[in-house]
Every structure is written in structure tokens, then in C-alpha cells.
C-alpha positions as CSV (number, residue, x, y, z in Angstrom):
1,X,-12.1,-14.6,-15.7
2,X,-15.2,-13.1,-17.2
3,X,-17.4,-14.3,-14.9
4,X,-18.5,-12.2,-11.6
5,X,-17.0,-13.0,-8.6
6,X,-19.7,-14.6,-6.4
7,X,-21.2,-12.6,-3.5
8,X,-22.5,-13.4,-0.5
9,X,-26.1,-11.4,0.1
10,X,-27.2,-10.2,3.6
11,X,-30.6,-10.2,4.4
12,X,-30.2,-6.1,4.7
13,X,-29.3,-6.4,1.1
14,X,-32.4,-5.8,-1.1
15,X,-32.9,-7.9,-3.8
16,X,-32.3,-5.4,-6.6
17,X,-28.8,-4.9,-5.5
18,X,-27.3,-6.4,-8.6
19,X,-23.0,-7.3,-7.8
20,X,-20.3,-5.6,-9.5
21,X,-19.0,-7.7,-12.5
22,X,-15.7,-8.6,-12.5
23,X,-14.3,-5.0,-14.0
24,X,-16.1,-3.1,-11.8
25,X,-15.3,-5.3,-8.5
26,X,-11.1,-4.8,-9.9
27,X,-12.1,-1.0,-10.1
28,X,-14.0,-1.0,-7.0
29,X,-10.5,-3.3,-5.2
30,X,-8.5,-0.9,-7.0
31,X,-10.1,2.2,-6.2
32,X,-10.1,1.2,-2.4
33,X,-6.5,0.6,-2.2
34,X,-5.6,3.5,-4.1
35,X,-7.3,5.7,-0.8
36,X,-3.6,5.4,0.7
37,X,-1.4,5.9,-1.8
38,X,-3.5,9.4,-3.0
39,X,-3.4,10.4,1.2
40,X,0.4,10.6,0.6
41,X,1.5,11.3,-3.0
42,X,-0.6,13.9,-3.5
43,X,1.2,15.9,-0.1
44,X,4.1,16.0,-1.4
45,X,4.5,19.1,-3.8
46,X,2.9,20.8,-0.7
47,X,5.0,20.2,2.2
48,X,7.1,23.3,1.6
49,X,3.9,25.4,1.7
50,X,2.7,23.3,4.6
51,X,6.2,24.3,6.5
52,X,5.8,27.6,6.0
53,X,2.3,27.9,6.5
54,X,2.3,26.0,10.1
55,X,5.8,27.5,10.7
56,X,7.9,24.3,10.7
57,X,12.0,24.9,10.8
58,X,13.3,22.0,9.8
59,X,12.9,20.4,6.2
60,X,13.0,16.9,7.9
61,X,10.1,17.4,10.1
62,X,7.7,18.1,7.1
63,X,8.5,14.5,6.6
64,X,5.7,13.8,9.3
65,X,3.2,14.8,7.2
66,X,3.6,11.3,6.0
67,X,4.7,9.6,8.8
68,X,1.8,10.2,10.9
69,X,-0.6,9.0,8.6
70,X,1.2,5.8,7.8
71,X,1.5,5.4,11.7
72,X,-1.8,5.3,12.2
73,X,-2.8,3.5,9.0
74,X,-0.2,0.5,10.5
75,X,-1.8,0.5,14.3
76,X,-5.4,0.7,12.9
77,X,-5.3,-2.4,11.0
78,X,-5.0,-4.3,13.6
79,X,-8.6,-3.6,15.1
80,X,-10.4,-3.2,11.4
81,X,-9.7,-7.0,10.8
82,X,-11.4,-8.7,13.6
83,X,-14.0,-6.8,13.5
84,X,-15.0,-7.4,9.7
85,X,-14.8,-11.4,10.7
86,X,-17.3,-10.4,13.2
87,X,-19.5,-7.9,11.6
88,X,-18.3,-8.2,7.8
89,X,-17.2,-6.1,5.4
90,X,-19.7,-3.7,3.7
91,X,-20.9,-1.5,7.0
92,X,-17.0,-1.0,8.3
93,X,-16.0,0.0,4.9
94,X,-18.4,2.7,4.1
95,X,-17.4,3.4,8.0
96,X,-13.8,4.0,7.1
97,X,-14.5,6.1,4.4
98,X,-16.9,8.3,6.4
99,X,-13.8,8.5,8.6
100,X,-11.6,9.6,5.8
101,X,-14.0,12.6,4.4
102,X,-14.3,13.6,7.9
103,X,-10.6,13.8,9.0
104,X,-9.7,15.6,5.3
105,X,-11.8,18.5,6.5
106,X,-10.6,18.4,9.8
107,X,-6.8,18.4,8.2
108,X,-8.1,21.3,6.0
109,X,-9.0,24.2,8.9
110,X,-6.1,22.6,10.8
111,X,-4.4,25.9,12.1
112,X,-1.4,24.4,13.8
113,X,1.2,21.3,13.1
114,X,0.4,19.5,15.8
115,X,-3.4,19.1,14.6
116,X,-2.8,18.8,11.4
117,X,-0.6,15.8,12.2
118,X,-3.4,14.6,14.4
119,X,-6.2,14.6,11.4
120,X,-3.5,12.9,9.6
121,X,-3.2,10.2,12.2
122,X,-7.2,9.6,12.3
123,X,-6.8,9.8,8.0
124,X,-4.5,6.7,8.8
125,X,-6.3,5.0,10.8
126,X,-9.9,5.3,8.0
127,X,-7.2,4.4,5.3
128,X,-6.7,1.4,6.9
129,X,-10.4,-0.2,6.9
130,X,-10.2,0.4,2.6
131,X,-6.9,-1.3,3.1
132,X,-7.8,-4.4,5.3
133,X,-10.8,-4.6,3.7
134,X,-9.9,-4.6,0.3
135,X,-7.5,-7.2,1.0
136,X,-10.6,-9.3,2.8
137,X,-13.1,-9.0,0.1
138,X,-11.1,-10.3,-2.2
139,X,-9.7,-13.1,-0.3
140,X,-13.3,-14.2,0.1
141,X,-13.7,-14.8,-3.3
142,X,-10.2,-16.2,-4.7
143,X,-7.2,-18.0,-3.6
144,X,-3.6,-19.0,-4.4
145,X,-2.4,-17.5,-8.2
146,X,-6.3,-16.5,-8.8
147,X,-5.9,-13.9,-6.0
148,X,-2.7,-12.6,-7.3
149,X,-3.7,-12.5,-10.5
150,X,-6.8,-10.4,-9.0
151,X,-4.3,-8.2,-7.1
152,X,-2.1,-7.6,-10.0
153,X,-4.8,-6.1,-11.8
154,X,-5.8,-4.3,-8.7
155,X,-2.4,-3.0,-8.3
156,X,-2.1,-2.1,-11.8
157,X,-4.6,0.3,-11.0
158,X,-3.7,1.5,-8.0
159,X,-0.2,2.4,-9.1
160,X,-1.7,5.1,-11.9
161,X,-2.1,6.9,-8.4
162,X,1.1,8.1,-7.9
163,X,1.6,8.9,-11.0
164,X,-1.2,11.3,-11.2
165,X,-1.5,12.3,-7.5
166,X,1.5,14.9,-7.3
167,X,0.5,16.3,-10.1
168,X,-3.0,16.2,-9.0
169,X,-0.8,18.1,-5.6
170,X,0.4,20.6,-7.9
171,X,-2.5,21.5,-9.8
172,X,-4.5,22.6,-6.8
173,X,-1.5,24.4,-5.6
174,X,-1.4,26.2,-8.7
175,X,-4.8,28.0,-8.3
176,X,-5.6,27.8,-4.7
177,X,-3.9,27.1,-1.0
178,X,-3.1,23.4,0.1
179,X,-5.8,23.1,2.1
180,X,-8.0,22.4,-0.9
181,X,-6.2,19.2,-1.4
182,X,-7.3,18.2,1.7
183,X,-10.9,19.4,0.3
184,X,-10.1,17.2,-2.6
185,X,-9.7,14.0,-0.3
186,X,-13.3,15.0,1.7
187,X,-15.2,14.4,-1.5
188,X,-13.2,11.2,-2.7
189,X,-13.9,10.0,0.1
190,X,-17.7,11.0,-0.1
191,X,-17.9,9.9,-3.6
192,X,-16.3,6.1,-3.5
193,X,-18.3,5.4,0.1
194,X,-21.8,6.7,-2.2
195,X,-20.1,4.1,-4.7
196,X,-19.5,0.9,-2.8
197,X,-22.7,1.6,-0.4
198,X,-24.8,1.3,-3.9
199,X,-22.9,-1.4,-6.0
200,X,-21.0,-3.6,-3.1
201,X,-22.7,-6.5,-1.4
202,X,-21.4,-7.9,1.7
203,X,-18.9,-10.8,1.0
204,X,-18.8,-12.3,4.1
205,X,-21.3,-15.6,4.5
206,X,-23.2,-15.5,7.9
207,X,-21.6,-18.8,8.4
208,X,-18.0,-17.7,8.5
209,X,-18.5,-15.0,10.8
210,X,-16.4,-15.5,13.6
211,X,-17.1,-14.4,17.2
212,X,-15.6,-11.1,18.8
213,X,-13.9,-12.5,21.1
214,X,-10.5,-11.8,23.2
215,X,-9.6,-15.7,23.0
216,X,-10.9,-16.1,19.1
217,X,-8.7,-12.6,18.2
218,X,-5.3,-13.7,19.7
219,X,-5.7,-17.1,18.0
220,X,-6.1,-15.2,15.1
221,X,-2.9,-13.0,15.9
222,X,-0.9,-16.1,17.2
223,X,-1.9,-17.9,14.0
224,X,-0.9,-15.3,11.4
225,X,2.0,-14.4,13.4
226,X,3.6,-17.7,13.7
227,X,2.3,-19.8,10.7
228,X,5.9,-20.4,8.3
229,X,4.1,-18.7,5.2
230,X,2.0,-15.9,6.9
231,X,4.9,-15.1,8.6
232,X,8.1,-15.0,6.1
233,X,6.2,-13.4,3.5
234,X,5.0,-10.5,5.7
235,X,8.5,-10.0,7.1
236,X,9.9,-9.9,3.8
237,X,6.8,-7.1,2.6
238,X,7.5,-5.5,5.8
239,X,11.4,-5.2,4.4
240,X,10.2,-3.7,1.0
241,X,7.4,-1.3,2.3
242,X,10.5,0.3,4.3
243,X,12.7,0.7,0.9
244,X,9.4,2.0,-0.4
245,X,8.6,4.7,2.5
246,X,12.0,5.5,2.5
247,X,11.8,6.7,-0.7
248,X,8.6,9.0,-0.6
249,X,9.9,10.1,2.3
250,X,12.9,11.3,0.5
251,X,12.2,12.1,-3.0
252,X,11.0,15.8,-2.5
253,X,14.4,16.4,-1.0
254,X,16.2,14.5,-3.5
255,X,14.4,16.9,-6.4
256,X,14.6,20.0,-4.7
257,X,17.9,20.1,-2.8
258,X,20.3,16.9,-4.5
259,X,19.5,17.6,-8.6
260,X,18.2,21.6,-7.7
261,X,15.2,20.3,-10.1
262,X,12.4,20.8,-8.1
263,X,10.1,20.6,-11.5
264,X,11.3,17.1,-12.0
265,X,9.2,16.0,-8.8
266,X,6.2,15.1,-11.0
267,X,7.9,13.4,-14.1
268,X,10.1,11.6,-11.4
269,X,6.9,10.3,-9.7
270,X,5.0,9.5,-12.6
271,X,8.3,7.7,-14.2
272,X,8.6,5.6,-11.0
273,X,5.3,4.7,-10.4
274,X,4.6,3.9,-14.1
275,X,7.5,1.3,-14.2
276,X,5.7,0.0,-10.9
277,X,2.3,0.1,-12.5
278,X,3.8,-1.6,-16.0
279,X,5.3,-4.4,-13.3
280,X,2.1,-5.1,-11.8
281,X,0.4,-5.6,-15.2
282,X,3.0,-7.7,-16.4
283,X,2.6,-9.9,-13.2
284,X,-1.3,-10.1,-13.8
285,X,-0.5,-11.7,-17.1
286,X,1.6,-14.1,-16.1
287,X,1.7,-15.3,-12.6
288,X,-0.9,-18.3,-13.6
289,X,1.3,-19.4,-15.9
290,X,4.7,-19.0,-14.1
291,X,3.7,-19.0,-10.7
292,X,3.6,-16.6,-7.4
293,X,7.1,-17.9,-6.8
294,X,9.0,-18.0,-9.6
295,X,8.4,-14.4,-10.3
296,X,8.5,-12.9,-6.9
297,X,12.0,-14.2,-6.5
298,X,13.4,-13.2,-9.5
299,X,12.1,-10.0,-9.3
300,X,13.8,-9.7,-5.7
301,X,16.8,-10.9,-6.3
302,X,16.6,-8.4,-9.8
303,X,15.4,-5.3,-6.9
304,X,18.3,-6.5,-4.9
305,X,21.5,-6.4,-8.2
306,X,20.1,-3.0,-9.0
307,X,20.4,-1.6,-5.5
308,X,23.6,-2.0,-5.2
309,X,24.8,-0.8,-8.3
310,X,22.8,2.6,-7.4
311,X,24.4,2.6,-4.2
312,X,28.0,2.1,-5.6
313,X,27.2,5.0,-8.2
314,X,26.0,7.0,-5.5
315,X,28.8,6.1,-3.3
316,X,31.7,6.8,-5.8
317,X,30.0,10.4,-6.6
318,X,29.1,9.6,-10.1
319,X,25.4,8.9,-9.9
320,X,23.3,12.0,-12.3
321,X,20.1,13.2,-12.2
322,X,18.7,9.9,-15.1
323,X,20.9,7.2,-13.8
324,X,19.4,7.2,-10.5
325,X,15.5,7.8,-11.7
326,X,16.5,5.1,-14.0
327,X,17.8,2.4,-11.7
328,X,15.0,3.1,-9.1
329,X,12.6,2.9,-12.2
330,X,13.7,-0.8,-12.6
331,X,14.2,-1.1,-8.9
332,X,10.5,0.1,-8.5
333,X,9.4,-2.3,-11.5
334,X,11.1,-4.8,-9.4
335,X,8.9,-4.2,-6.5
336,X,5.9,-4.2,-8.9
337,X,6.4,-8.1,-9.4
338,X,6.8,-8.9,-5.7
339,X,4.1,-6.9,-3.9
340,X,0.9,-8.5,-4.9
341,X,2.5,-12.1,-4.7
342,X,4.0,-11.6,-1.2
343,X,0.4,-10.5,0.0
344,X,-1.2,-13.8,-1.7
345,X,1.3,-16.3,-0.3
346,X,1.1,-14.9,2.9
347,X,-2.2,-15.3,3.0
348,X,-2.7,-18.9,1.6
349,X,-3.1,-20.7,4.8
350,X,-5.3,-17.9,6.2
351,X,-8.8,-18.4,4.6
352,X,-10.3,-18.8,8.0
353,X,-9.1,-16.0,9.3
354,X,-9.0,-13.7,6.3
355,X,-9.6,-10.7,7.7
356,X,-7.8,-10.9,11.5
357,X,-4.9,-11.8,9.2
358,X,-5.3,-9.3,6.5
359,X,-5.4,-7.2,9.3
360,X,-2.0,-8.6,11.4
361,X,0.2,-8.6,8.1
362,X,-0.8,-5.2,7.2
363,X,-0.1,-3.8,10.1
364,X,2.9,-5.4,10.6
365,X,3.8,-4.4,7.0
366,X,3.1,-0.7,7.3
367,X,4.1,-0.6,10.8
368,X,7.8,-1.8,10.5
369,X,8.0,-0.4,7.1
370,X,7.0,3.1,8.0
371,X,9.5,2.8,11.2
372,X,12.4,1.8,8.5
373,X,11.3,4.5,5.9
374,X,11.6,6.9,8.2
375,X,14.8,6.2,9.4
376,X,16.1,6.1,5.8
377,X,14.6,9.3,5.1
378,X,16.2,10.6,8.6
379,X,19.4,9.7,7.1
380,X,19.0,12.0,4.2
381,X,22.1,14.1,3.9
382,X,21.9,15.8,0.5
383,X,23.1,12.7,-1.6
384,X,21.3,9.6,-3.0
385,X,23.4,7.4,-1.2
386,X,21.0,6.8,2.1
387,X,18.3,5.9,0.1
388,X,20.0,3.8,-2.2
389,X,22.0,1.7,0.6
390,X,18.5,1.4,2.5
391,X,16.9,-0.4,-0.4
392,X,20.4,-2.8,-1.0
393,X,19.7,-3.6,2.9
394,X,16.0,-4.0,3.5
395,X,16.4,-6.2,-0.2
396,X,19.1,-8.0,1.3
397,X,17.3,-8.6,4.6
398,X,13.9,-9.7,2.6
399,X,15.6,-12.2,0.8
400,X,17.2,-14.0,3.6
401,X,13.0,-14.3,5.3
402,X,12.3,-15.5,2.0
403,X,15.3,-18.3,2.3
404,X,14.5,-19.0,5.9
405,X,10.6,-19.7,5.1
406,X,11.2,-22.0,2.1
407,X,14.0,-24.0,4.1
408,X,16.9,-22.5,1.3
409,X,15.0,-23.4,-1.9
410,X,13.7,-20.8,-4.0
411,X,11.5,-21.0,-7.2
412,X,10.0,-24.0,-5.9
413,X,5.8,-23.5,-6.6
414,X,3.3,-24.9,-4.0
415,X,0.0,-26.3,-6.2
416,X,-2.4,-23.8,-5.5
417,X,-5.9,-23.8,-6.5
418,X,-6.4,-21.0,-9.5
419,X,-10.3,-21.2,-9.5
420,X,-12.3,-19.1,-7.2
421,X,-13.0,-20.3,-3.8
């Protein structure tokens, strides 16, 4: 695990161009996928301020703040992933990000909702490329458990984000309007596209390029879409992303209105995503020895036992303030140890197609989940119990795409290759 992951160079690539070691290519992975995950948590001590500012009525319709941008950031993947087959990685990344310092400072002047939710849209759709394309690079250097193990420590990463980004949110708001944040994203942006266009060489051999075609690009869709693995596992991710979106979609409410603790939004956040950060690391350590399987599994069917007691505390009016940041802790840690292994099993038959189907199951993934998120945060009615119930059913639901694509058995470990490819 010390060595470097092995690089394919371009002939644009100049010869000094030394690749990122193995730290710095986790950091770099890491970094990339953390683009989204900032985009949203950091928005959400400032949707009342956006409300007011952009005079929105309704405390549910600041909620599309976030849904546009995860809308856009679903739809877009589709398109990023064919055409990094075809033109590899590097040039479209550094594109994306361009995108995302660009629609931050559009979001910024933005002097109405309806354009603000526009530049949130297009921030969606640049969010996507990092996404797709994080997913790609590294599934052109690993496979099987090696590439969840790279993931995990990816994810590890990654998860520090929301942790830090509300307050991040909050801190800005503290000495200047909430259109700085947006300021804030611009030079991210700026900063990580200087980054990878210095350190990053393309991954992508010249020889596995695939042509831009409409023929080649629904074989890849019809592949990814239909193959037992590719397919199961993204439904069930699809499942979890809802339970996820539902939740920051509905924890500012929950603080502000349910528990009147508007000053717990932070420590909630960074208590939530800690446990899932924790989960992640835990996974990174163990998955080669236990398996992508065995872990995922348990920790669903864990996700699933601890739903439903929050929903039956929620139900029967008894839930406080720490029981419910504590069960969705653990539910949240649950998620930690199924995320990165759902994304490497569904894509261990896709090495051909790496990014097309990077592309698909993301898409699919945010898609559906941001569709089921919203609905559960639609559904808030100034209790925990929406929330809760939508995680007991899109837990519920994931497990039986799980049963279905294994044929009924569960634990059971395909022998994957843990070397890199």
C-alpha cells in the first residue's frame, strides 16, 4: 500500500510531471469527492438568511437550495462519463472545476431565487465531473477490496467535510453576508483545479479509450443498467442516498423548530458525520481482511434494527433531543460501512466501461436518491418521525435489492483480486 498507484502519461504530459504518491492521490480522491458534500453542508446555517434575503415564504421551499444542486449533480453524470472514456480524465476534471468557481460567483450576485437556484443547478452539474471522475481514476488503478479499501480511506476524508462545513457556514455568516460562502466555493474551486492540473496525470491509457459514439454509449448504459451486480448494488445506494438526502434536507428544521436548538445544528452535524467518517475508517482497515460483503451487510441490516427503534421512539412521543442524534449517529456509522463497498461491487464487472458506468450508477444514485430525500423532507411535520420512518423504509427496500442480486444469500464473498489492476 506504499507504493504509488501507476499512472498512465499522455504525450501532453511533460516529462517532469512527477505522480502523486499514494497519500497525495487519497488526498487528491478525497479532496474531489468532498466538492459535493461542502456545495451542500456548508448552505445550511444559511438558508434562513437566504429566505429572507430572496424573499422566500415558505421554510420548505429553502429546501431547494439543495435540491437543485443535487438535481443537476444526478442528470450531469450521465454525460461526464462517456466522455472521460473518450477524452480521459485530467482535461474534463480541471473543466468541472472551472465550472464550479464560475457558477459560485454566479450564485453569489444572484439577486433573485429563481437564479440562484439556476447557479445551483450548473454547480450540480461541475460537481458531478469531480464526482464521476473521482470514482474513474481510481477505478483505473484498483479493483475488487483494493478499491474499497482506497475508497474507505477516501471517504474517511471526505466525511471530515460535513463536519466542518456548517461550521465553516456559520463562521462566514458571523462576519459577513452569505454570499461570501459562495465566494468561499469560487476559490476552492480555483485552488484544487491549480492542484490537480499540476500534480495529476491522466489515468486513462490511449488504448482503452473508447469511441464517442451513440451505439458504444447505450451499450455502456444497457450494460451497467442490466448487469446483476452493477445493477443491485446501485439500487440499493440509490435507497440509502434517499435516507441520506432526506436527512440534510431535514436537519435544519429538526434543530430549529422540533428541539428549539438552533445552536445544536453544528455539533449535530459534526456528531453525525464524525460517526460516518469513524465508519469509513474502520471499513478501510478491515474490508481486505473481512470482505466487501460481510461488512456491507451487517452494517445494513445494523442501519436497518436502529431505524426502527428511532421511528418507534419517535412514534410513541418519547424520542429527546440525544436519543435521536444518537441513534442516527450509529445509523450514520452504519451507512459509513456500506457506501464505499456498494460503489466497489457495483462496479466489479465494469472495468471496461469504468467511466460510462461510474457515470450511470451515480446518476442513478443521486437521481433517485435526491427524488426520495426530498419527499422525506416534504413530509417534515415538526417531529422526527418522517425522517426516521424514511430511513426504516429506504433500509428495508435496499436490503431486499441486495437479497434479489445475490439470489437470497448474504455474506457470501466473491474472490476478488486485492492487487492493483
Amino acid at each position: 500500500m506504499k507504493h504509488a498507484p501507476r499512472m498512465a502519461n499522455r504525450a501532453s504530459d511533460t516529462p517532469a510531471r512527477k505522480a502523486p504518491g499514494f497519500a497525495e492521490f487519497v488526498a487528491m480522491v478525497a479532496s474531489l469527492m468532498a466538492m459535493t458534500a461542502l456545495a451542500i453542508d456548508a448552505m445550511l446555517p444559511a438558508l434562513p438568511a437566504i429566505g429572507e434575503a430572496l424573499d422566500v415564504s415558505s421554510d420548505n421551499d429553502r429546501q431547494l437550495v439543495i435540491g437543485a444542486l443535487l438535481i443537476g449533480f444526478g442528470l450531469a453524470q450521465i454525460v461526464h462519463g462517456p466522455l472521460s472514456d473518450r477524452f480521459g480524465r485530467r482535461l474534463l476534471l480541471i473543466g468541472g472545476l472551472g465550472l464550479y468557481a464560475g457558477s459560485s460567483i454566479l450564485a453569489a450576485y444572484a439577486q433573485s431565487f429563481e437564479l440562484l437556484l439556476a447557479a445551483r443547478f450548473a454547480q450540480g452539474i461541475a460537481v458531478a465531473a469531480t464526482r464521476v471522475l473521482a470514482v474513474s481514476i481510481v477505478r483505473d488503478l484498483y479493483v475488487g477490496r483494493k478499491m474499497a479499501q482506497v475508497m474507505s480511506f477516501a471517504m474517511t476524508v471526505f466525511m471530515a467535510v460535513p463536519v466542518l462545513a456548517p461550521l465553516f457556514g456559520e463562521i462566514i455568516l458571523a462576519f459577513a453576508s452569505w454570499r461570501w460562502i459562495f465566494g468561499m466555493f469560487a476559490l476552492i474551486g480555483i485552488s484544487v483545479g491549480l492542484w490537480i492540473g499540476w500534480r495529476l496525470p491522466e489515468t486513462l491509457k490511449p488504448e482503452d479509450r473508447m469511441p464517442l459514439t451513440a451505439s458504444r454509449v447505450w451499450h455502456g448504459w444497457r450494460h451497467t443498467l442490466t448487469e446483476r451486480k452493477s445493477l443491485g448494488y446501485m439500487a440499493a445506494s440509490a435507497l440509502l442516498s434517499g435516507a441520506l438526502f432526506g436527512f440534510i434536507n431535514s436537519i435544519q428544521q429538526i434543530m430549529f423548530d422540533t428541539f428549539q436548538r438552533p445552536n445544536m445544528l453544528v455539533p449535530a452535524f459534526a456528531m453525525i458525520a464524525g460517526a460516518m467518517s469513524a465508519a469509513s475508517l474502520l471499513n478501510s482497515r478491515i474490508v481486505l481482511r473481512l470482505g466487501t460483503r460481510l461488512v456491507s451487510h451487517s452494517a445494513l441490516i445494523v442501519f436497518i434494527a436502529l431505524a426502527a427503534i428511532a421511528a418507534l421512539t419517535a412514534w410513541s412521543g418519547s424520542s429527546s433531543l440525544w436519543l435521536f442524534l444518537g441513534l442516527l449517529s450509529l445509523n450514520m456509522g452504519a451507512f459509513g460501512l456500506c457506501g464505499a463497498n456498494f460503489s466497489a461491487m457495483a462496479m466489479e464487472e465494469m472495468g471496461a466501461i469504468a467511466g460510462t458506468a461510474s457515470s450511470v450508477q451515480g446518476a442513478v444514485g443521486v437521481f433517485f436518491g435526491a427524488i426520495v430525500g426530498g419527499g422525506i423532507g416534504q413530509m417534515y411535520d415538526g417531529s422526527t418521525l418522517p425522517l426516521t420512518l424514511g430511513f426504516l423504509v429506504c433500509g428495508s427496500l435496499a436490503l431486499g435489492c441486495i437479497l434479489i442480486t445475490e439470489k437470497g444469500r448474504l455474506f457470501a464473498e466473491d474472490d476478488l483480486a486485492a492487487e492493483p489492476v
